[in-house]
NUSE-206902 format. One line per field, with one value per residue: residue in three letters; residue number from 0; x, y, z of N, C-alpha, C in turn. Coordinates in nm, 2 decimals, decimal comma. Example, Ala and Ser with C-alpha at 12.3 -4.5 7.8 and 13.67 -1.06 7.14 Angstrom:
<nodes>
guse	Ala/Ser
rolum	0/1
nxx	1,32/1,28
nyy	-0,57/-0,22
nzz	0,78/0,71
caxx	1,23/1,37
cayy	-0,45/-0,11
cazz	0,78/0,71
cxx	1,32/1,29
cyy	-0,33/0,00
czz	0,78/0,79
</nodes>
This chain:
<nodes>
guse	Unk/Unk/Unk/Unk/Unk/Unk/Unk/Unk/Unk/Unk/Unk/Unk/Unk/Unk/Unk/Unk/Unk/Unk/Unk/Unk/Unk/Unk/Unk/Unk/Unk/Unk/Unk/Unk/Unk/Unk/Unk/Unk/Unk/Unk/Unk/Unk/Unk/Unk/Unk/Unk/Unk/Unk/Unk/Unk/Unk/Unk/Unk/Unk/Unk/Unk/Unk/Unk/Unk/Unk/Unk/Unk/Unk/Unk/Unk/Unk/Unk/Unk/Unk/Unk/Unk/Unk/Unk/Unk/Unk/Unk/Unk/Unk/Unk/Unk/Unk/Unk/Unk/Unk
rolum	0/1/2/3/4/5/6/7/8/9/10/11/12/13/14/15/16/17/18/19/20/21/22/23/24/25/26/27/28/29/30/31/32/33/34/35/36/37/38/39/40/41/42/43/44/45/46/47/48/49/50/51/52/53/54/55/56/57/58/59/60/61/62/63/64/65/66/67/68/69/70/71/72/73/74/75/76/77
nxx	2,71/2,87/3,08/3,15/3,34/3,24/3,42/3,52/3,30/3,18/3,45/3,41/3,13/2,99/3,05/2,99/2,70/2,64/2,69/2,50/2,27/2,28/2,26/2,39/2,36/2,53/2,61/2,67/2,91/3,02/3,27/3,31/3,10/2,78/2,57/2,34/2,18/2,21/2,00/1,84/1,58/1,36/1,38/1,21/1,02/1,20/1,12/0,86/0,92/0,77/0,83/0,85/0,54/0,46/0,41/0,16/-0,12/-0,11/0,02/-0,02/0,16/0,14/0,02/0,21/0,41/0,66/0,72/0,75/0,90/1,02/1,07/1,21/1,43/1,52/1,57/1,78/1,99/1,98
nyy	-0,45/-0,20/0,05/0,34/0,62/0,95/1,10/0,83/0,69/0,89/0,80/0,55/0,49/0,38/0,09/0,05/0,06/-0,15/-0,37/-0,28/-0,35/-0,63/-0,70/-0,55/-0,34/-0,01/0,20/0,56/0,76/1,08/1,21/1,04/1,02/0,88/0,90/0,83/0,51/0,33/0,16/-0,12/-0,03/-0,23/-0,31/-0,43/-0,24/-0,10/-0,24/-0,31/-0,59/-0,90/-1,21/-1,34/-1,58/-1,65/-1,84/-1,88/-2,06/-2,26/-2,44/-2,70/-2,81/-3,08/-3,18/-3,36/-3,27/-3,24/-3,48/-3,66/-3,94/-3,99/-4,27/-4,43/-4,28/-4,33/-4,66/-4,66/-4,53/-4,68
nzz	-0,40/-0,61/-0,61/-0,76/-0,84/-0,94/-1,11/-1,27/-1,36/-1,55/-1,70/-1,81/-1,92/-2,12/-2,04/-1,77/-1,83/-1,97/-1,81/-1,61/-1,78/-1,80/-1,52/-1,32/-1,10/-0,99/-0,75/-0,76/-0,67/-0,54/-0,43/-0,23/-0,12/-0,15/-0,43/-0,65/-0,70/-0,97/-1,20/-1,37/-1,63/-1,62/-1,38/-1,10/-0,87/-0,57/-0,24/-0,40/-0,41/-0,41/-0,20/0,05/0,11/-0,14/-0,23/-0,13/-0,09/-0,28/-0,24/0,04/0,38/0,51/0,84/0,94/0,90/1,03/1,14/0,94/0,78/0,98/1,09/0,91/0,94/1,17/1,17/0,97/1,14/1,33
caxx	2,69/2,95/3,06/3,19/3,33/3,16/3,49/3,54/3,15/3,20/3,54/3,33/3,01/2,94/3,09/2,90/2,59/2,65/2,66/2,32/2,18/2,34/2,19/2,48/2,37/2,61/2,60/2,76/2,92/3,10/3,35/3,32/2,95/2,68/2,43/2,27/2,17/2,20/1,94/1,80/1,43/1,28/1,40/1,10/1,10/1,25/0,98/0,73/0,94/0,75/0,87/0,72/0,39/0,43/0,28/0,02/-0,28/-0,08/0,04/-0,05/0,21/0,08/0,03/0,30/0,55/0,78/0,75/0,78/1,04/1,12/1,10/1,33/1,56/1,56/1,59/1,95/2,06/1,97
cayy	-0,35/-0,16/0,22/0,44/0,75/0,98/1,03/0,70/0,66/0,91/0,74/0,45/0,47/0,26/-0,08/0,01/0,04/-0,26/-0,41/-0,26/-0,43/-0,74/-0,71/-0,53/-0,21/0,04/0,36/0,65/0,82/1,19/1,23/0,90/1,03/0,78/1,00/0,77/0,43/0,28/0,00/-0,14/0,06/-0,33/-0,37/-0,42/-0,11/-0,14/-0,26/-0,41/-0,72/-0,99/-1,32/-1,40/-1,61/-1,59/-1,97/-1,91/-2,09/-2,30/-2,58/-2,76/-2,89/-3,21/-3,13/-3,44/-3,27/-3,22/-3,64/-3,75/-4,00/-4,04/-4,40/-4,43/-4,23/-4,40/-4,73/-4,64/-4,52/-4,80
cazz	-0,51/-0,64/-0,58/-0,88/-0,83/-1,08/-1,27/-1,36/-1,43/-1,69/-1,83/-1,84/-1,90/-2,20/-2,04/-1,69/-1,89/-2,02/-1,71/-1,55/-1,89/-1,73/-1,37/-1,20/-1,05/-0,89/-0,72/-0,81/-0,54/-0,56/-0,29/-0,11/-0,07/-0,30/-0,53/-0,68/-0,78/-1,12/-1,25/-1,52/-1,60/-1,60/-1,22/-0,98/-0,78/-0,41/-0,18/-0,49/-0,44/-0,27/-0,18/0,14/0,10/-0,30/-0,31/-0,04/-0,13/-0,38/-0,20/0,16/0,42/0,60/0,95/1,03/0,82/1,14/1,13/0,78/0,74/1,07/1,11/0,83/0,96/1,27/1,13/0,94/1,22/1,48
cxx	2,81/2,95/3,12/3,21/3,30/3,28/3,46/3,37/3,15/3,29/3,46/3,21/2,92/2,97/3,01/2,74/2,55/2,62/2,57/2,26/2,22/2,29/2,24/2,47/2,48/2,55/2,72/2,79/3,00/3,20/3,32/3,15/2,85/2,59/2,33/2,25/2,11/2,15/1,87/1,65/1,31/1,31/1,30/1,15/1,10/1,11/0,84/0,76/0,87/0,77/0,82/0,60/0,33/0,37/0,20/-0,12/-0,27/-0,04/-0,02/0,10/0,09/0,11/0,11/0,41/0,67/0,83/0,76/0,91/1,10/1,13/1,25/1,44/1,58/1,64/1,73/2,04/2,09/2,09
cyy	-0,26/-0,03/0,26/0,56/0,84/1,01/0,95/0,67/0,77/0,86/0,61/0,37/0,35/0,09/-0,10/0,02/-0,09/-0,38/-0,42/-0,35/-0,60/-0,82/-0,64/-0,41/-0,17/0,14/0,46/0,78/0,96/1,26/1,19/0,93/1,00/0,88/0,98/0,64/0,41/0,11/-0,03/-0,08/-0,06/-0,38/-0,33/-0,30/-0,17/-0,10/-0,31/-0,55/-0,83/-1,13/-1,38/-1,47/-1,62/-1,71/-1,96/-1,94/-2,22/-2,41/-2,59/-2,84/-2,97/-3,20/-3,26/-3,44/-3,28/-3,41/-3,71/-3,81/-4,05/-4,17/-4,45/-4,38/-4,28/-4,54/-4,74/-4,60/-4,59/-4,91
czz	-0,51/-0,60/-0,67/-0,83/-0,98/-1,18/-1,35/-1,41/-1,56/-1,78/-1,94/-1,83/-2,00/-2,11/-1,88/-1,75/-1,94/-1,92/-1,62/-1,67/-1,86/-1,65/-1,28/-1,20/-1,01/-0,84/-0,76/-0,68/-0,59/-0,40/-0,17/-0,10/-0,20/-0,29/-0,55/-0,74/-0,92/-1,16/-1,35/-1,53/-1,55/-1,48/-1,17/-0,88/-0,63/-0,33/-0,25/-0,45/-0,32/-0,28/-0,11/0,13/-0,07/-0,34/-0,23/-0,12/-0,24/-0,33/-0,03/0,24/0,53/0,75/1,01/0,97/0,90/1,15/1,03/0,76/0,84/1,12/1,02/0,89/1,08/1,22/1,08/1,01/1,38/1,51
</nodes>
């Protein structure tokens, strides 16, 4: 993620705006020291995001997943 010093975030705020509308956050920092981040309002807020376990319940692995194939793969390599 980017850093801005807040000058340049006001020279150029239309074209970083444009950019949050994009996907590309920054921060905005004022004398090397960051302020605040800048994100789109439709960004999932930090910490809602879950990933982890997001198909639990939705698929099955086959308790010989660790062994699927491995004859095959023996075989090509014999």
């Amino acid at each position: 993620m980017r850093t801005i010093n807040i000058h340049d975030a006001k020279a150029h705020l239309s074209a970083l705006v444009d950019g949050v509308v994009r996907g590309e956050s920054f921060v905005i920092a004022k004398a090397g020291k960051p302020l605040v981040k800048v994100v789109r309002l439709d960004s999932p807020d930090a910490g809602k995001v879950r990933r982890l376990g997001f198909l639990k319940g939705e698929i099955q692995v086959p308790d010989d997943f660790d062994q699927m194939g491995s004859a095959e793969i023996e075989n090509r390599f014999a």
